[in-house]
C-alpha positions in Angstrom: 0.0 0.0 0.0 3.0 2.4 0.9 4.2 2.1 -2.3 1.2 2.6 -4.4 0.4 5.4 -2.4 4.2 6.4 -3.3 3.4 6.2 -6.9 0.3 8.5 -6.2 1.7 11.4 -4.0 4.9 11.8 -7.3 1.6 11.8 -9.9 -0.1 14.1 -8.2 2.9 16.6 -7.4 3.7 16.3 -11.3 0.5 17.8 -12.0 0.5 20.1 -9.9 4.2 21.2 -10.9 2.6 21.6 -14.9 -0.4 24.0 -12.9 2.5 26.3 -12.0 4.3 26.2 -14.9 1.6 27.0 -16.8 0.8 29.9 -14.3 3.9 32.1 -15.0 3.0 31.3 -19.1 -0.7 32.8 -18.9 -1.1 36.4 -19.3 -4.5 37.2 -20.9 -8.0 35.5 -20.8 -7.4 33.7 -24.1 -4.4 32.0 -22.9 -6.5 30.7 -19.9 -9.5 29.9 -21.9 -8.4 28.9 -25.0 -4.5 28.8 -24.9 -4.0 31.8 -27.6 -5.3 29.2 -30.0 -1.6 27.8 -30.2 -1.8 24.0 -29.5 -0.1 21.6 -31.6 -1.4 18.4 -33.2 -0.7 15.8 -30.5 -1.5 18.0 -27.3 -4.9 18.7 -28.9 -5.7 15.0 -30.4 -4.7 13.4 -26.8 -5.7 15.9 -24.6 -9.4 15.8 -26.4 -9.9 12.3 -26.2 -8.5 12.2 -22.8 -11.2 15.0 -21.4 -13.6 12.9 -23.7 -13.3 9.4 -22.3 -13.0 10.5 -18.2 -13.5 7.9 -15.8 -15.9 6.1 -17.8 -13.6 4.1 -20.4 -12.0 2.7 -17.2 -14.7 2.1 -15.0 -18.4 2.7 -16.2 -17.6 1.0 -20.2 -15.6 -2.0 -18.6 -18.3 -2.1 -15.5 -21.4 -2.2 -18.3 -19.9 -5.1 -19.9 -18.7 -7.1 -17.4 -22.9 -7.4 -16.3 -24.3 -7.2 -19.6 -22.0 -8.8 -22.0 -20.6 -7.8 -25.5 -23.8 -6.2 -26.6 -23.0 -3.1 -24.6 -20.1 -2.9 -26.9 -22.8 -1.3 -29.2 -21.7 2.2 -27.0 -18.3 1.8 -27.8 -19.1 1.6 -31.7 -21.2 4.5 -31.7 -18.8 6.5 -29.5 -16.0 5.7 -32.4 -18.2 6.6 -35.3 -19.1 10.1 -33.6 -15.2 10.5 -32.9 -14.4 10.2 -36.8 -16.8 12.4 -38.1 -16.2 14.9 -35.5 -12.9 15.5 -36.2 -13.8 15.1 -39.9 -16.6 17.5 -40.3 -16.0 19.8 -37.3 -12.9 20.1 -36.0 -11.2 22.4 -38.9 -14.3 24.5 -39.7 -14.7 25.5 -35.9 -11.4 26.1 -35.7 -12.2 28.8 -38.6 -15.0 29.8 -37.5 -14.5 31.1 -34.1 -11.1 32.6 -35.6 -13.2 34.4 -37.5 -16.0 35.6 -34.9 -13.3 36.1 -32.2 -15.5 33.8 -30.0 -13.5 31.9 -27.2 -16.8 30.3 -25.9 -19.8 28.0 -27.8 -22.3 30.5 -26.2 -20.3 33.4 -27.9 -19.7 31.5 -31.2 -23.9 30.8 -31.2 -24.4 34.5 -30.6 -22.1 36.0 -32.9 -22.6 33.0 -35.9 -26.4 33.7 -36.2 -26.2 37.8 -35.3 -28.8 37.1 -32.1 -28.2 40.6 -30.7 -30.3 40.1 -27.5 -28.5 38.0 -25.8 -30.7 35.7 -25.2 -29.2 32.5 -27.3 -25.5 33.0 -25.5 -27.8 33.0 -21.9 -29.5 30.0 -22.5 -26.3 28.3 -23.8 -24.7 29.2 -21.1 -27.6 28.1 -18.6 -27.4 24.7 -20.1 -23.4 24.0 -19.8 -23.4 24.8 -15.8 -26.5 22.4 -15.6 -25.0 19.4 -17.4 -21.3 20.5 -16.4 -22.2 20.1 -12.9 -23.5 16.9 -13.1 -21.1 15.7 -15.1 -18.5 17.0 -12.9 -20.1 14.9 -10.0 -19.7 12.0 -12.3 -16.5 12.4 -12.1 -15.9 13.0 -8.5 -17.9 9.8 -7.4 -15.6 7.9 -9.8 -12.7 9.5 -7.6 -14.5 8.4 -4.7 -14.5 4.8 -5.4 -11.0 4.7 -6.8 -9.6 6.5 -3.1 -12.3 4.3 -1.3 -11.2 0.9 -3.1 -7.5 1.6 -3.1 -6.9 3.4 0.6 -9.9 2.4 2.6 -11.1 5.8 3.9 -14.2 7.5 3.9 -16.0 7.9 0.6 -16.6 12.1 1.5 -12.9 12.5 2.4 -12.3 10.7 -1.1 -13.9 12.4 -3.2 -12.8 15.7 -1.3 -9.0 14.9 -2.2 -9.8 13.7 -5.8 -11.4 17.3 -6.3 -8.8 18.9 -4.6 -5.9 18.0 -6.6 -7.4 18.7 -9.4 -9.0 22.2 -8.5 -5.2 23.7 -8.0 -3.7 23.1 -11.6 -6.9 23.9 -13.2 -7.0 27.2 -10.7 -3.5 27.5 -11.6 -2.9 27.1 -15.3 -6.2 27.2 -17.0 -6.5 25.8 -20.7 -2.9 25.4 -21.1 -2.5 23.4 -17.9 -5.3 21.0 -18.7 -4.5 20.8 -22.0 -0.8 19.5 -21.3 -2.0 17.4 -18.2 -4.6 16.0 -20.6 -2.3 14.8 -22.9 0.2 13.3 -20.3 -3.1 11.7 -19.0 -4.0 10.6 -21.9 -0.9 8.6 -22.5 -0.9 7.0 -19.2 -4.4 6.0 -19.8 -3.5 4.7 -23.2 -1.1 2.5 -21.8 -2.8 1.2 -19.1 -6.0 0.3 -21.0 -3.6 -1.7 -23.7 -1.0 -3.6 -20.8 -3.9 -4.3 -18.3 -6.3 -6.7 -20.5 -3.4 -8.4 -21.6 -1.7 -9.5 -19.2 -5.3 -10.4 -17.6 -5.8 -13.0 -20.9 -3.2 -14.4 -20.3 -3.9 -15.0 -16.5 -6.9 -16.6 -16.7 -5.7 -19.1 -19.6 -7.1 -17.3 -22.5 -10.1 -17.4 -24.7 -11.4 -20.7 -23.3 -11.9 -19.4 -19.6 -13.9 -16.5 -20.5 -15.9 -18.8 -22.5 -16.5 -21.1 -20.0 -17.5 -18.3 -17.4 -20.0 -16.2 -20.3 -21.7 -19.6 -20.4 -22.3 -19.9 -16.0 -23.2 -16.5 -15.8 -25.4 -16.5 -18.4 -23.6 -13.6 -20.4 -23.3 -13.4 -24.7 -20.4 -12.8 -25.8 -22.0 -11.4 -29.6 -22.5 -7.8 -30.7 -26.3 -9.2 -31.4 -27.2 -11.3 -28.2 -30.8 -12.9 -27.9 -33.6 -11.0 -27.2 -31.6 -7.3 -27.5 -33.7 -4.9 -29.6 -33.3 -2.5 -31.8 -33.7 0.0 -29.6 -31.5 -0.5 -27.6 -28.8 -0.7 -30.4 -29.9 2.3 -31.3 -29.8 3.5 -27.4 -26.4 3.0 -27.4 -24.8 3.2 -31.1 -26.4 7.0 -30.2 -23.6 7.9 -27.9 -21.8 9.2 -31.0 -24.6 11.7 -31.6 -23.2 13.4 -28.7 -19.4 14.4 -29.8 -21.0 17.3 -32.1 -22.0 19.1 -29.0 -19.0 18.8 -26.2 -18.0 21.8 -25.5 -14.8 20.6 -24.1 -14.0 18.6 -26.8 -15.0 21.3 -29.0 -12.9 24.0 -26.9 -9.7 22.1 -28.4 -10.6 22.7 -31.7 -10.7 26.0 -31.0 -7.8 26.4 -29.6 -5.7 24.4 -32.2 -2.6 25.9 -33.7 -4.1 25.7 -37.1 -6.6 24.0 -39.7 -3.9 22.2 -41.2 -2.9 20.4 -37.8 -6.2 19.4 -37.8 -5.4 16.2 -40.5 -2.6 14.8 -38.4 -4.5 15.7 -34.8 -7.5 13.2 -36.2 -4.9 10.4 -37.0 -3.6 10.3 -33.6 -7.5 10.3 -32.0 -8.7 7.9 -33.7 -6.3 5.4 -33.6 -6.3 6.2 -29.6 -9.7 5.8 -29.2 -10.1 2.9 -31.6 -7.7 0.8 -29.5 -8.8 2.1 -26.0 -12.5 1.6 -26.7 -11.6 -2.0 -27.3 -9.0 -2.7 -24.5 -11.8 -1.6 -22.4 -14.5 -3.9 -23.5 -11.9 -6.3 -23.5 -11.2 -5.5 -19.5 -15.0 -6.2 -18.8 -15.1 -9.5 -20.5 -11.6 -11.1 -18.8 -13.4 -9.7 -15.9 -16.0 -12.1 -15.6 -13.8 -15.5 -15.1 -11.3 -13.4 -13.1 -14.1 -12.0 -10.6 -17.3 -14.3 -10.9 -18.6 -12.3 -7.7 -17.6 -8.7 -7.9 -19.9 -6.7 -5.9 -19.2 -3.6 -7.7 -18.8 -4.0 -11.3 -17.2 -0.5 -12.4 -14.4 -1.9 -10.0 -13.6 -4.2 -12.6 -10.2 -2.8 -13.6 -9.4 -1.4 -10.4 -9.2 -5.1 -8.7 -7.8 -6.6 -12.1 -4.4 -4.2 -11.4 -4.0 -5.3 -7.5 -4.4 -8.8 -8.6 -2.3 -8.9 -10.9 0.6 -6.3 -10.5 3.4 -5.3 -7.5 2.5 -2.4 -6.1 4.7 0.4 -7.5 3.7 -0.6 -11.3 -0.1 -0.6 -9.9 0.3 2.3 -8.9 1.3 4.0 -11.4 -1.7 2.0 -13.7 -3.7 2.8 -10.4 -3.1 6.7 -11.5 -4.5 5.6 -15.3 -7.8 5.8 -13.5 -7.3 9.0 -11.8 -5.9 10.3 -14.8 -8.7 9.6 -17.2 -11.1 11.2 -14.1 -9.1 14.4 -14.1 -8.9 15.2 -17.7 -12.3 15.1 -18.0 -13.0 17.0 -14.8 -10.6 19.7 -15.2 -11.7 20.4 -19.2 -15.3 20.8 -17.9 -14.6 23.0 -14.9 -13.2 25.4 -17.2 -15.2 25.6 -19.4 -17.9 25.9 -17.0 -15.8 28.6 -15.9 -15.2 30.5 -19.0 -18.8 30.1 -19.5 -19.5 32.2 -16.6 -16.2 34.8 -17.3 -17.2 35.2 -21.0 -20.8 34.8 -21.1 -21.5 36.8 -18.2 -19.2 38.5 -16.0 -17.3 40.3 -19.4 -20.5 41.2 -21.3 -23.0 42.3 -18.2 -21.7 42.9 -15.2 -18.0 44.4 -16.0 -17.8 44.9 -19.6 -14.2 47.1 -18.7 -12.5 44.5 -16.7 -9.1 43.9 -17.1 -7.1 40.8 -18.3 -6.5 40.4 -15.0 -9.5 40.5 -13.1 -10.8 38.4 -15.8 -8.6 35.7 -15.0 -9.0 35.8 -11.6 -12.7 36.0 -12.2 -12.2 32.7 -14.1 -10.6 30.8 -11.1 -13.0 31.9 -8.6 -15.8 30.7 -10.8 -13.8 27.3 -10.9 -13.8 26.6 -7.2 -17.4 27.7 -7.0 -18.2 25.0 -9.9 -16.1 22.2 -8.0 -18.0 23.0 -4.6 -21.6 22.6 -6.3 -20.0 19.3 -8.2 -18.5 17.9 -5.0 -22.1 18.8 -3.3 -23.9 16.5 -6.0 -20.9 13.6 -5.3 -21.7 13.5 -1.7 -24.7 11.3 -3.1 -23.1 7.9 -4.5 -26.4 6.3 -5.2 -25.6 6.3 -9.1 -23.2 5.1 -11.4 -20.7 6.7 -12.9 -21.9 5.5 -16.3 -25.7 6.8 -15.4 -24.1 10.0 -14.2 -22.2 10.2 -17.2 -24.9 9.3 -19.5 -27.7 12.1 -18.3 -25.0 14.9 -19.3 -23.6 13.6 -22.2 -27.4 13.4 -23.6 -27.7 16.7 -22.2 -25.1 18.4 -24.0 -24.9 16.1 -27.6 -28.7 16.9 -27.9 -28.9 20.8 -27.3 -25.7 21.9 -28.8 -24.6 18.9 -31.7 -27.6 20.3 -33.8 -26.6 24.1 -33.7 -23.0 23.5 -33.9 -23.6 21.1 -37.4 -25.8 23.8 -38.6 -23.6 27.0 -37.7 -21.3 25.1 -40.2 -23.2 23.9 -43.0 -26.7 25.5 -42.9 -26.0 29.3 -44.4 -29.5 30.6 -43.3 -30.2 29.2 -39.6 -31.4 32.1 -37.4 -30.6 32.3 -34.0 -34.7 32.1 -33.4 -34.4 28.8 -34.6 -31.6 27.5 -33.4 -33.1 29.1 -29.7 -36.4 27.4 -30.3 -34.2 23.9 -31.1 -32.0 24.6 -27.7 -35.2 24.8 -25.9 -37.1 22.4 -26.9 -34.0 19.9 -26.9 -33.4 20.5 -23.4 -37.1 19.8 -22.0 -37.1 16.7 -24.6 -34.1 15.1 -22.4 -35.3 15.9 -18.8 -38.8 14.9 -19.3 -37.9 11.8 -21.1 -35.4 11.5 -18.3 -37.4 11.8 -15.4 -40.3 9.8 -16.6 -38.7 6.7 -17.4 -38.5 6.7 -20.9 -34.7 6.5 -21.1 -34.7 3.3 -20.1 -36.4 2.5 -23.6 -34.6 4.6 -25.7 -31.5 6.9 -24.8 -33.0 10.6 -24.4 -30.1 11.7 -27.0 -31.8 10.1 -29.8 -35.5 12.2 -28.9 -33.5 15.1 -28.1 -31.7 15.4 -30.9 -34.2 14.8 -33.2 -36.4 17.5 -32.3 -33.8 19.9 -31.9 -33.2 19.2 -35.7 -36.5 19.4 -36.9 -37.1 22.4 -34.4 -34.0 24.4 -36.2 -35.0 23.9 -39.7 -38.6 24.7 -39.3 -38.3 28.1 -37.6 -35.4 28.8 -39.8 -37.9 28.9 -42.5 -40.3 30.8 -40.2 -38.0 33.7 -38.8 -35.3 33.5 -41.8 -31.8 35.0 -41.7 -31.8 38.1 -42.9 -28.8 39.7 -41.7 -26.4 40.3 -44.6 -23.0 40.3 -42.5 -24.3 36.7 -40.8 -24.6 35.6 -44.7 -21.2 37.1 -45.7 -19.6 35.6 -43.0 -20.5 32.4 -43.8 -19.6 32.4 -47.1 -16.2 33.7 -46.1 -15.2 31.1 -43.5 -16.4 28.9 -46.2 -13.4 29.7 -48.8 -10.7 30.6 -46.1 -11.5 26.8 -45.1 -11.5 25.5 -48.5 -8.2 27.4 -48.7 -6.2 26.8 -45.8 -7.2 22.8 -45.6 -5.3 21.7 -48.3 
């Protein structure tokens, strides 16, 4: 235990050390929101699949199949398929875009991409990122909770206190570029242990035959198409992908990319990392089921795999995989919960001549007041980390993936529409939520849906009109046609 707990306390001092590196290097709100739009190809690609995956690809994904079998794998598949068109469709053109609008924020983008000069649309946006941020946060803190509880035996509050902690400081510290370079150190570490971990598991258990032998006892299939699964709920989960068009901290590292053409290589290096990740995970959950026929927590899958098989100072390190893939996700979302809250309100209503100073320091007082709320909601472990997980990332695919997609392809959305879409996304989600229907279909796929149809139609009701909006377009357009090549 000394040792792993070793391995720990130098991880979590290395972060720490990048947060106050990063601190002497930030010297304007861009820098800490965005960072000056300078990152290279491999810091982005990593550090956005890292923020993207959290605590889920090594707890909740391996936890989901290790009860249900392969045909939860279907989440995986969709999760890839949104990653490659992201990156394809997105990615470069938002890059431009933002650029162009001098927007450092989604809110901002929506307000200045469809010329809504009330302020309403970059409101509501905002409204909706601090209500799914926060639970998603939470997500992650109870997933911080279980790893401290599992691995040290103390109190699940003072857990998840210490989890949020560490993470607070570099985030508090060294804003986007911080997170951004932790991200991508996390994202290696996480890449590694999800690829050493199932392997050394097969061959533990004696291979292919064992985890036969134990799907069979416990009743599990080990095919993408099981008995008795419907189509829904293929759809349910292959609709995970829907959700990547409206991240915004996935989408707040294609803003802040060097340039379009790093875009190209940045995509490479994603989705071969998720590709393999995705699949090491599912992997973990299957090997899981000889290796632990009784676990009584099954998102501790991986967790118990590493102290099983592994001395103590190499689990720890793999140990910190976990907390790794917690924090990248956590930090990302705290600021840009924060710069939410900096940008979208503080600059443009209540101080509209503060300095770059005060508007950093702005940013990392709205951080810790995001982490207490988020550690608040933790306090209460009563769900999963994947269920968590899954209400925000519905949440946030379904009321922003359909305005980003049209801001970039649809010349004549008008922010009424895209407004009326938000709106009607977000009471699609909670009341299909709340009532029980997600547990039929995934609230994404409703969500979306209307939000879509929504758009379109009071696009054509309240059309865009606005002759600089138009222009614009059409402009970002050829500088991206240009500068992609």
């Amino acid at each position: 235990m000394s040792a792993t707990l070793t391995s720990f306390s130098i991880y979590l001092v290395f972060l720490m050390s990048v947060g106050v590196f990063f601190y002497k290097k930030t010297a304007s709100l861009e820098d800490y929101l965005i960072g000056g739009r300078a990152m290279g190809s491999w810091v982005t690609a990593l550090s956005a699949q890292a923020s993207d995956m959290s605590g889920w690809l090594l707890m909740g994904l391996p936890g989901a199949v290790y009860l249900g079998g392969v045909g939860q794998a279907w989440i995986a598949i969709g999760l890839f398929i949104g990653t490659v068109l992201n990156w394809q469709y997105v990615a470069a053109r938002l890059r431009v875009y933002t650029e162009k609008t001098d927007s450092m924020t989604l809110p901002s983008f929506f307000e200045d991409r469809f010329g809504d000069d009330t302020g309403m649309l970059r409101i509501f946006s905002a409204v909706v990122i601090l209500l799914f941020f926060t639970i998603y946060s939470a997500s992650g803190l109870v997933a911080s909770g279980i790893l401290f509880e599992s691995l040290f035996n103390i109190d699940y509050n003072l857990a998840v206190m210490l989890g949020g902690l560490a993470i607070v400081l570099y985030t508090f510290l060294g804003g986007f570029m911080a997170v951004s370079w932790t991200d991508f150190f996390q994202g290696i570490l996480m890449f590694f242990a999800i690829t050493i971990v199932p392997a050394v598991a097969f061959g533990h258990i004696g291979g292919m035959s064992a985890i036969t032998e134990a799907a069979v006892e416990n009743g599990l299939s080990l095919s993408l198409l099981p008995e008795g699964i419907t189509i829904t709920a293929i759809i349910s989960a292959a609709a995970w992908g829907l959700g990547y068009f409206g991240q915004p901290h996935i989408l707040a590292r294609f803003m802040g990319i060097d340039s379009i053409k790093k875009v190209a290589p940045a995509k490479k290096i994603a989705v071969i990392w998720v590709a393999i990740s995705l699949t090491a995970a599912v992997f973990v959950g299957i090997i899981g089921v000889p290796m632990f026929p009784n676990l009584a927590d099954s998102e501790t899958v991986f967790i118990q795999m590493i102290a099983e098989l592994f001395n103590p100072w190499l689990g720890g390190v793999l140990l910190a995989a976990i907390l790794s893939a917690i924090m990248s996700t956590i930090d990302s979302q705290l600021l840009v919960s924060s710069s939410t809250l900096t940008e979208d309100f503080y600059t443009k209503i209540i101080s509209r001549e503060a300095s770059e100073k005060e508007k950093m320091w702005v940013g990392r007082g709205f951080v810790i007041l995001i982490a207490i709320i988020a550690f608040v909601l933790a306090l209460n472990p009563d769900n999963t980390v994947l269920d968590l997980v899954a209400y925000a990332w519905a949440g946030l695919g379904a009321v922003f993936g359909p305005p980003v997609l049209f801001s970039l392809f649809y010349k004549k959305t008008s922010w009424q529409g895209v407004l009326a879409g938000m709106i009607a996304a977000t009471i699609t989600v909670i009341v299909w939520q709340e009532t029980g229907l997600g547990a039929h279909l995934y609230e994404i796929v409703p969500g979306f849906l209307i939000n879509v149809i929504v758009i379109y139609l009071f696009s054509k009701l309240f059309k865009q009109d606005d002759q600089a909006v138009l222009n614009e377009f059409e402009t970002v357009e050829e500088i991206y046609q240009r500068d992609i090549i």
